[in-house]
DRENZA-518410 format. One record per residue (C-alpha): residue number from 1; x, y negated, z; residue in three letters. Coordinates in nm, 3 decimals. Layout:
N
@k:NUM c1:X c2:Y c3:Z r:ala
...
% end
This chain:
268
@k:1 c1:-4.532 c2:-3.121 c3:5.862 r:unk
@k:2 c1:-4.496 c2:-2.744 c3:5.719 r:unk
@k:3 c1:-4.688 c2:-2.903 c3:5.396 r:unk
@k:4 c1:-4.439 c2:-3.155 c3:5.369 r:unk
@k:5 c1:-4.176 c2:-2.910 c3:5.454 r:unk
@k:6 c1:-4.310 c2:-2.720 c3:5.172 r:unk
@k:7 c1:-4.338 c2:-2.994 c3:4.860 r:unk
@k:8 c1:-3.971 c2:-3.099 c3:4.977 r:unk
@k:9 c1:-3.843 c2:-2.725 c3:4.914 r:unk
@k:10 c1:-4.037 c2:-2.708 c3:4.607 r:unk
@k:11 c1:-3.905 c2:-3.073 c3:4.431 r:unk
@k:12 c1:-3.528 c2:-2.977 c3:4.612 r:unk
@k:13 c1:-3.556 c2:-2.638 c3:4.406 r:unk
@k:14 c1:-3.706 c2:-2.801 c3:4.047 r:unk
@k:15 c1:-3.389 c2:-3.014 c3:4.136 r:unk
@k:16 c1:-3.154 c2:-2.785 c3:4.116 r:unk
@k:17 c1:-3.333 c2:-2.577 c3:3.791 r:unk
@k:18 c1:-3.332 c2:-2.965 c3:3.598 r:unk
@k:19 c1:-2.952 c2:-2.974 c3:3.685 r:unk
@k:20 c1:-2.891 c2:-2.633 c3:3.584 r:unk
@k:21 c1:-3.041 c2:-2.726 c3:3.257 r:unk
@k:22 c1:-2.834 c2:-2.981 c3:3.212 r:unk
@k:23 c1:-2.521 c2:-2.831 c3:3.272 r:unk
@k:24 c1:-2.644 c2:-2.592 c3:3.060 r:unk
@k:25 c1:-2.722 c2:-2.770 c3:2.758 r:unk
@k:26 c1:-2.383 c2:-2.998 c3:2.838 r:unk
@k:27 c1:-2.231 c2:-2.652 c3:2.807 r:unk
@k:28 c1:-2.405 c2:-2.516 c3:2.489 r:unk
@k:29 c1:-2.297 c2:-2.919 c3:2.324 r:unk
@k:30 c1:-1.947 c2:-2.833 c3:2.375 r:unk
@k:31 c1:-1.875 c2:-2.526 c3:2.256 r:unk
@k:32 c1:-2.105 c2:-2.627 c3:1.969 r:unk
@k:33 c1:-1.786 c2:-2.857 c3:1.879 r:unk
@k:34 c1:-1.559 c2:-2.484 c3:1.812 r:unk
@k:35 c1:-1.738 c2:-2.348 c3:1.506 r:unk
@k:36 c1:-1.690 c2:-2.698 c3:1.286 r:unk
@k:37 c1:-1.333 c2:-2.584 c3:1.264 r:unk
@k:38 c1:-1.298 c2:-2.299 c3:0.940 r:unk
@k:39 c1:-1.039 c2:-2.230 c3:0.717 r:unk
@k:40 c1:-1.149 c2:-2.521 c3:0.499 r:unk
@k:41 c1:-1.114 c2:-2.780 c3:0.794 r:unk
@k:42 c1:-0.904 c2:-2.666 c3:1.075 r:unk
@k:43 c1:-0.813 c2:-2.957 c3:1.207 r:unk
@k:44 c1:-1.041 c2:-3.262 c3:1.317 r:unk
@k:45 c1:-1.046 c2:-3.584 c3:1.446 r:unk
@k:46 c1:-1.268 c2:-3.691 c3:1.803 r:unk
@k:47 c1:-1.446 c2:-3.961 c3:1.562 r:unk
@k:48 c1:-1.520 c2:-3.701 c3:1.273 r:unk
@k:49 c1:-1.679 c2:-3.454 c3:1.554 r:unk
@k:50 c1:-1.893 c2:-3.765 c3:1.727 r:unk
@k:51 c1:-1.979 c2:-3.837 c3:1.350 r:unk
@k:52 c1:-2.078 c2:-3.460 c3:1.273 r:unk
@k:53 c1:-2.302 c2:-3.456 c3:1.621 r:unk
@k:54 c1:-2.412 c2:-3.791 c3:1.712 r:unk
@k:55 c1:-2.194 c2:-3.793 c3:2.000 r:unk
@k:56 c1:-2.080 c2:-4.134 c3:2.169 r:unk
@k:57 c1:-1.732 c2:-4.187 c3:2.181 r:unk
@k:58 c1:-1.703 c2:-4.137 c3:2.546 r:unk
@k:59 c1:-1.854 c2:-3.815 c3:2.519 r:unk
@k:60 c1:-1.650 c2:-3.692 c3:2.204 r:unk
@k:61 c1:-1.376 c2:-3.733 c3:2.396 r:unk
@k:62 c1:-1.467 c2:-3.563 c3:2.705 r:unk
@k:63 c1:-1.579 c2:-3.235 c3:2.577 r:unk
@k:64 c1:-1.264 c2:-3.235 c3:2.344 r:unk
@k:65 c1:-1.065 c2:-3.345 c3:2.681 r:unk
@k:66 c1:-1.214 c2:-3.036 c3:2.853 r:unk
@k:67 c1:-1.203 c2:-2.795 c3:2.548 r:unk
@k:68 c1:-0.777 c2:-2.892 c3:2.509 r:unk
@k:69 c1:-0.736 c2:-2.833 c3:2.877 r:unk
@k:70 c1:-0.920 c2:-2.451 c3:2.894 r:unk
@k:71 c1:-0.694 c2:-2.379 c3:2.598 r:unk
@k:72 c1:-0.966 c2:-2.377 c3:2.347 r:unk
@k:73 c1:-0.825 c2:-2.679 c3:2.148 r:unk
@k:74 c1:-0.507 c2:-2.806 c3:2.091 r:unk
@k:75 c1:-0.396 c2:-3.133 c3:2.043 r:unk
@k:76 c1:-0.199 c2:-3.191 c3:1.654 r:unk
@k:77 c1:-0.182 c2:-3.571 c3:1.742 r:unk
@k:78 c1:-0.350 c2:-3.876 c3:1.858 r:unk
@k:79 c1:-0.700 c2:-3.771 c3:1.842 r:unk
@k:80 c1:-0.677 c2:-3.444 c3:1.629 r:unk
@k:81 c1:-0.741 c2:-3.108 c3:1.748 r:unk
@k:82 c1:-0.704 c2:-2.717 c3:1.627 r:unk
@k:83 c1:-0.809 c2:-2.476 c3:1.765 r:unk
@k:84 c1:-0.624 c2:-2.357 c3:2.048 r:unk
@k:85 c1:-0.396 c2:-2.057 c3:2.187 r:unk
@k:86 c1:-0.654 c2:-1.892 c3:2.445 r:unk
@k:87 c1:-0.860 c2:-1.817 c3:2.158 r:unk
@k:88 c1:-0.605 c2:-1.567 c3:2.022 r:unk
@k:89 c1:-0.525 c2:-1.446 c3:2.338 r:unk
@k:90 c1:-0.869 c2:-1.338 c3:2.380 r:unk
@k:91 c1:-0.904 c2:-1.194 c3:2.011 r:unk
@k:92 c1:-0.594 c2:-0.939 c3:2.133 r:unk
@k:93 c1:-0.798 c2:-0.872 c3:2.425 r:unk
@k:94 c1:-1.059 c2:-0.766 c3:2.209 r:unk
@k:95 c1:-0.873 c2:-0.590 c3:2.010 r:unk
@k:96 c1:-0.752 c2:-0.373 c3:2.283 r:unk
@k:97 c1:-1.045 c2:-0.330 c3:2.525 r:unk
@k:98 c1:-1.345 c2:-0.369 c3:2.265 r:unk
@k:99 c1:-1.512 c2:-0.018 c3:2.292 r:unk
@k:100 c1:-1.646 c2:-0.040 c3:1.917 r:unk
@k:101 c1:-1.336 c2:-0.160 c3:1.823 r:unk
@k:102 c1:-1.114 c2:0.165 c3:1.971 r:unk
@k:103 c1:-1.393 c2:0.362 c3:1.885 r:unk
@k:104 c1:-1.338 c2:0.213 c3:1.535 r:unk
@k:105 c1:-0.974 c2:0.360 c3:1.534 r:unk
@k:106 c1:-1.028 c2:0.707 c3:1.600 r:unk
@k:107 c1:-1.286 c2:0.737 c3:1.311 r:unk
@k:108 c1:-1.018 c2:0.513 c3:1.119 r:unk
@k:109 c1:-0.756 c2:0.836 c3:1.208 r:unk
@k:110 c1:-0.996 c2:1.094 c3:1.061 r:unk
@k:111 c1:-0.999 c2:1.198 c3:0.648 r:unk
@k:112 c1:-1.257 c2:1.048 c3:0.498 r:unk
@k:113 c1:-1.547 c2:1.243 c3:0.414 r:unk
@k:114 c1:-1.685 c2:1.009 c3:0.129 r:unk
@k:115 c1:-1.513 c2:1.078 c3:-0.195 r:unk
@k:116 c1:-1.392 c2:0.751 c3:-0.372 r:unk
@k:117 c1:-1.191 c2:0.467 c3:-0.249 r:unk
@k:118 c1:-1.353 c2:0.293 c3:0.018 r:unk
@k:119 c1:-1.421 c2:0.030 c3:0.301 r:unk
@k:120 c1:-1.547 c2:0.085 c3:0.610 r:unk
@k:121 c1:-1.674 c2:-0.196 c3:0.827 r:unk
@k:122 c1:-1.813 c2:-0.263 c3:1.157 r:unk
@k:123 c1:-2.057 c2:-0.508 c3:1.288 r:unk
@k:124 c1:-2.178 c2:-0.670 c3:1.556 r:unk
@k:125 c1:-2.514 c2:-0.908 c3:1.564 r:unk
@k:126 c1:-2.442 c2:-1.290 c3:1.696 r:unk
@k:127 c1:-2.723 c2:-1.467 c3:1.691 r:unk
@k:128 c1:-2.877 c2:-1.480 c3:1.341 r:unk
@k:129 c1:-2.521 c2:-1.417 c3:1.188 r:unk
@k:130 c1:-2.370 c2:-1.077 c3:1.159 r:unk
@k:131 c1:-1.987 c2:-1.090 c3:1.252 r:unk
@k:132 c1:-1.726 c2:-0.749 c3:1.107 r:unk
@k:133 c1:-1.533 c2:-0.657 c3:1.439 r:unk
@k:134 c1:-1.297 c2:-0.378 c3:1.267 r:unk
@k:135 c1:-1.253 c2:-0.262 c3:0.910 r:unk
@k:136 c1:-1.056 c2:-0.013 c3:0.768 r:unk
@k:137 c1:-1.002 c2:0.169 c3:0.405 r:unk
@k:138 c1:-0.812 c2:0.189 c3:0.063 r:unk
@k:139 c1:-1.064 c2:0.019 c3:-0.108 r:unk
@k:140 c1:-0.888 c2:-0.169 c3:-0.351 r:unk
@k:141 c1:-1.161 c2:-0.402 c3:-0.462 r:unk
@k:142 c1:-1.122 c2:-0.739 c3:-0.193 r:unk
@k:143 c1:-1.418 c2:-0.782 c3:-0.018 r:unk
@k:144 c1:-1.549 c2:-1.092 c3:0.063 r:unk
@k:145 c1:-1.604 c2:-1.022 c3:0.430 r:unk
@k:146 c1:-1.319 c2:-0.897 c3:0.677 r:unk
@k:147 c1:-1.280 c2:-0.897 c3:1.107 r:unk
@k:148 c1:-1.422 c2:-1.228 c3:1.232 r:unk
@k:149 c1:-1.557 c2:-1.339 c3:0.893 r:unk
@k:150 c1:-1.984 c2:-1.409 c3:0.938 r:unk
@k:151 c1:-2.158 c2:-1.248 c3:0.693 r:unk
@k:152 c1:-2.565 c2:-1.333 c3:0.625 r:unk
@k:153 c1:-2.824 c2:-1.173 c3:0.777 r:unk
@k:154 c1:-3.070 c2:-1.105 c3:0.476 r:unk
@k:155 c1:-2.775 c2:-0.953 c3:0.219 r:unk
@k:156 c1:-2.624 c2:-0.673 c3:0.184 r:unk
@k:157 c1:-2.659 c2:-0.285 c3:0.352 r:unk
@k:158 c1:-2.408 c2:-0.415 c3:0.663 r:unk
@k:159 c1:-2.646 c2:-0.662 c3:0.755 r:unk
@k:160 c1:-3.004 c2:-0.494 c3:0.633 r:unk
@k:161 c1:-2.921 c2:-0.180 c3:0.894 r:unk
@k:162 c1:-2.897 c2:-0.458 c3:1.193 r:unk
@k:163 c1:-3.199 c2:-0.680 c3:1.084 r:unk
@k:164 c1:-3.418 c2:-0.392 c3:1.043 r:unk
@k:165 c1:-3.414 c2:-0.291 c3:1.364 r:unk
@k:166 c1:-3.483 c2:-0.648 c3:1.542 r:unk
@k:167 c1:-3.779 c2:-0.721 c3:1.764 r:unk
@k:168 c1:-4.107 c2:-0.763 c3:1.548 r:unk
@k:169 c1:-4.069 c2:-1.149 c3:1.701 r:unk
@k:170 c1:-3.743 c2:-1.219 c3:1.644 r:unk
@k:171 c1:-3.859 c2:-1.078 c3:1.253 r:unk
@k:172 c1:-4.120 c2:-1.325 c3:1.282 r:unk
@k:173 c1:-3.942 c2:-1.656 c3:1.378 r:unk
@k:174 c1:-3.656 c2:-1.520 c3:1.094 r:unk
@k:175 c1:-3.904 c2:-1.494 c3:0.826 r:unk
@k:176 c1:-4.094 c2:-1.849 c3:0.951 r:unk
@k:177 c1:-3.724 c2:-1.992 c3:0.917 r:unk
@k:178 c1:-3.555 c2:-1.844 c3:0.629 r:unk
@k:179 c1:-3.825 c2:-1.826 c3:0.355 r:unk
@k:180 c1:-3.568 c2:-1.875 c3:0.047 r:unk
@k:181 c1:-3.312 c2:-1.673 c3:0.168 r:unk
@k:182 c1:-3.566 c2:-1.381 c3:0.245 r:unk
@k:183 c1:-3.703 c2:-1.376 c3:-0.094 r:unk
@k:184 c1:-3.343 c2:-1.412 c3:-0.248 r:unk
@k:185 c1:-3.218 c2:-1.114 c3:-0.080 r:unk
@k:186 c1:-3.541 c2:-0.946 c3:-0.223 r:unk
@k:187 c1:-3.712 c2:-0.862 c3:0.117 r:unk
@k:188 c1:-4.062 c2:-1.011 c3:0.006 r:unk
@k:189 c1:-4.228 c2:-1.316 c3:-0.081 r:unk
@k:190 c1:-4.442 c2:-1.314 c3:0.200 r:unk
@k:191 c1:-4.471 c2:-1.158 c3:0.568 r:unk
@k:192 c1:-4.642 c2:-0.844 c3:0.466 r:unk
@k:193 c1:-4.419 c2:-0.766 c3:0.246 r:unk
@k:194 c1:-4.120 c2:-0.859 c3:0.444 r:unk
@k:195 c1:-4.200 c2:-0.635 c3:0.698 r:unk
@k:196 c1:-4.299 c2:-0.338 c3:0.505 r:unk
@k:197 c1:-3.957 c2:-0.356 c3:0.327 r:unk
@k:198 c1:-3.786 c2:-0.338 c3:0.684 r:unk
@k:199 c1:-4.003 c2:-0.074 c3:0.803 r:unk
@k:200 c1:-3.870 c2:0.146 c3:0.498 r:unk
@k:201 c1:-3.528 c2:0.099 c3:0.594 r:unk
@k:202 c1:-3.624 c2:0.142 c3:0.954 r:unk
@k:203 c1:-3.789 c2:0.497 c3:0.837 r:unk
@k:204 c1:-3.485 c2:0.589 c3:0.608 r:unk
@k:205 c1:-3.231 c2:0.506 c3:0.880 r:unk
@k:206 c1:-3.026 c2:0.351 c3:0.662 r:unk
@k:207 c1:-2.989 c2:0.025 c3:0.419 r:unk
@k:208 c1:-2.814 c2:0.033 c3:0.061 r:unk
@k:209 c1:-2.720 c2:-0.235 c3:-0.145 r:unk
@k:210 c1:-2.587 c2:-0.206 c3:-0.470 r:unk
@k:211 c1:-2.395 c2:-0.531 c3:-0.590 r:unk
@k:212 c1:-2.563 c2:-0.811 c3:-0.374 r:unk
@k:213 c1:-2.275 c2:-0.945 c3:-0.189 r:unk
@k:214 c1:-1.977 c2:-0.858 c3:-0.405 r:unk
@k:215 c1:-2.108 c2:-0.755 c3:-0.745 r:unk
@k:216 c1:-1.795 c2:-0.474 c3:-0.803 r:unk
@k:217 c1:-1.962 c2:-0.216 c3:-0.510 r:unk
@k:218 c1:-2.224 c2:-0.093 c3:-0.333 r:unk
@k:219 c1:-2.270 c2:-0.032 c3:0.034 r:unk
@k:220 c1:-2.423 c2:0.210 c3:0.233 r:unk
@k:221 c1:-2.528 c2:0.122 c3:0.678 r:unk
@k:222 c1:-2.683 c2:0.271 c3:0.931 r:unk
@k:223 c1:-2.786 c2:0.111 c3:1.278 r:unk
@k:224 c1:-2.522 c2:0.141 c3:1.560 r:unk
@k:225 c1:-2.823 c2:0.127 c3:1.872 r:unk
@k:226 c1:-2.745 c2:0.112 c3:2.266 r:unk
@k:227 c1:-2.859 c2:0.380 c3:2.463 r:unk
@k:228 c1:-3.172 c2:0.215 c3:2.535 r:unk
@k:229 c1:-3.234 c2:0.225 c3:2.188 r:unk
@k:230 c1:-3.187 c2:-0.152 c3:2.119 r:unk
@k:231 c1:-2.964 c2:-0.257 c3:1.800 r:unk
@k:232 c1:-2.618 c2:-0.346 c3:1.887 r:unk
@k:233 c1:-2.376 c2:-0.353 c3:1.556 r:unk
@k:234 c1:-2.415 c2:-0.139 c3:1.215 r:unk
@k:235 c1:-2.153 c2:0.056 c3:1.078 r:unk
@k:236 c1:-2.113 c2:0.053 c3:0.699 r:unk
@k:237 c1:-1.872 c2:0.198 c3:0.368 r:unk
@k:238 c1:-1.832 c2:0.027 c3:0.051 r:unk
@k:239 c1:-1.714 c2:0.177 c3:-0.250 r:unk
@k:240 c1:-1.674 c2:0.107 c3:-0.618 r:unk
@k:241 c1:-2.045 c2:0.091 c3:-0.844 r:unk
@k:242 c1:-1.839 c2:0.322 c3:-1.051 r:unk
@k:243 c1:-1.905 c2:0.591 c3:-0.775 r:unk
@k:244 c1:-2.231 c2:0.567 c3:-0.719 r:unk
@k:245 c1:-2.469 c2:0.892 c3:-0.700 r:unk
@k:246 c1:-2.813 c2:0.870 c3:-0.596 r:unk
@k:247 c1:-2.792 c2:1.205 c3:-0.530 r:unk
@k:248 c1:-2.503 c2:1.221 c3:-0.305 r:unk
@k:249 c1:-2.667 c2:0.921 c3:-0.091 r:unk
@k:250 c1:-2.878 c2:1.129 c3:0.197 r:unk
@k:251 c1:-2.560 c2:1.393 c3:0.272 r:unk
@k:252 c1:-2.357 c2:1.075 c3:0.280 r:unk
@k:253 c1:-2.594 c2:0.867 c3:0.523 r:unk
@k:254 c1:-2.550 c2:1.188 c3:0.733 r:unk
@k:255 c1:-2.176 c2:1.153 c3:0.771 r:unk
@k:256 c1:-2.284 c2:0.777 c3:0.864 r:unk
@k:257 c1:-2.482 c2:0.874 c3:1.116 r:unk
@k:258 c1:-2.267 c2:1.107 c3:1.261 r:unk
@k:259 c1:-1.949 c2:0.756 c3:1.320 r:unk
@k:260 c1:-2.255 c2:0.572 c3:1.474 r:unk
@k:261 c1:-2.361 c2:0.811 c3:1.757 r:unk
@k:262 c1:-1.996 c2:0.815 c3:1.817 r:unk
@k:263 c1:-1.951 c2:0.408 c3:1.835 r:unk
@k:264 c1:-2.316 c2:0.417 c3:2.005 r:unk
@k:265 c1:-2.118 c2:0.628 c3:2.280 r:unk
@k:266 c1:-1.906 c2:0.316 c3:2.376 r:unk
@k:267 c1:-2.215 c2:0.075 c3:2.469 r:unk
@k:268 c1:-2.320 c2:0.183 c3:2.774 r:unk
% end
């Protein structure tokens, strides 16, 4: 009877981890449904989303059911959605209580120590996307990437100071993935040489890029790491090509440096 006793605890708890799955993946399926909607397209139809992700019907219009009544979507008509009011409420929230973000300000408060006009932004890693959470500057070049904008991982100095510092895995499955992109954004042709290009900018501390996102300036990162020493977000400055100096660049990754232990103070 205690053997029996036993097998029905174990199948009652695989039970309850298959169900967890599910809910989790049910989850994951339906706030997969928020990032279709971009400045391009911000407003779909239940039909276009089951078309985009092989959804039935009945399911479309579930998780869009669910999504309008959390706030996350908002209905423009019969079966069109935006997306919906909670999701600015929360961006104030972040805006207020994000440490990097008030962090952010005071540097923003301080004269800058770079000479030039210039752009300072700050980033956070999502995934395999890296996402600016405050910028700040006279830079009077536009830049292509602003707050909430998702920049790629393999280009430019912003992103280069986060993806250096990744686990050696996670550098693995990126390279296994991203072959084309890697070798665009001149990080190697192959895994050997992939990894000795991040190791430089690991041993540097810092990444620069000169004209690979937005051909009119150069950028300059450095890591923004946890107190464990894990890499959290990457603090950069952009300026004009026109005031670029080799030989200013090590005094100015120092003044880099310094704004990161600073932000790094807010992740504890």
């Amino acid at each position: 009877m205690t053997k029996l006793n036993g097998l029905t605890k174990l199948e009652d708890k695989n039970t309850e981890i298959n169900d967890r799955d599910v809910k989790r993946s049910s989850l994951e399926r339906m706030l997969r449904i928020l990032d279709l909607f971009t400045q391009e397209k911000p407003i779909w139809s239940v039909d276009d989303i089951c078309t985009e992700f092989d959804y039935t019907r009945s399911t479309g219009y579930r998780y869009t059911k669910e999504l309008a009544d959390a706030g996350l979507l908002f209905q423009t008509g019969k079966s069109n959605y935006s997306l919906g009011s909670r999701i600015i409420q929360w961006d104030r929230q972040l805006r207020l209580s994000d440490p990097l973000v008030r962090l952010s300000k005071d540097i923003e408060q301080q004269p800058y120590e770079l000479e030039g006009k210039q752009a300072w932004l700050v980033c956070r890693l999502f995934k395999d996307q890296v996402v600016c959470v405050y910028h700040f500057g006279n830079l009077e070049t536009s830049l292509s990437y602003s707050r909430g904008i998702p920049r790629p991982l393999f280009s430019g100095a912003t992103s280069k100071a986060i993806l250096a510092f990744l686990p050696n895995a996670q550098h693995m499955r990126l390279f296994v993935e991203n072959p084309s992109e890697i070798e665009q954004s001149h990080l190697g042709t192959n895994w050997k040489d992939f990894r000795a290009n991040l190791q430089k900018i690991r041993d540097d501390g810092y990444a620069l890029s000169i004209s690979e996102v937005d051909k009119t300036v150069f950028g300059l990162a450095v890591p923004i790491l946890s107190q464990d020493g894990k890499i959290q977000a990457s603090i950069s400055c952009v300026r004009s090509v026109k005031d670029y100096d080799a030989d200013k660049i090590k005094d100015e990754v120092e003044v880099l440096k310094k704004y990161a232990i600073k932000l790094s103070s807010g992740l504890i």
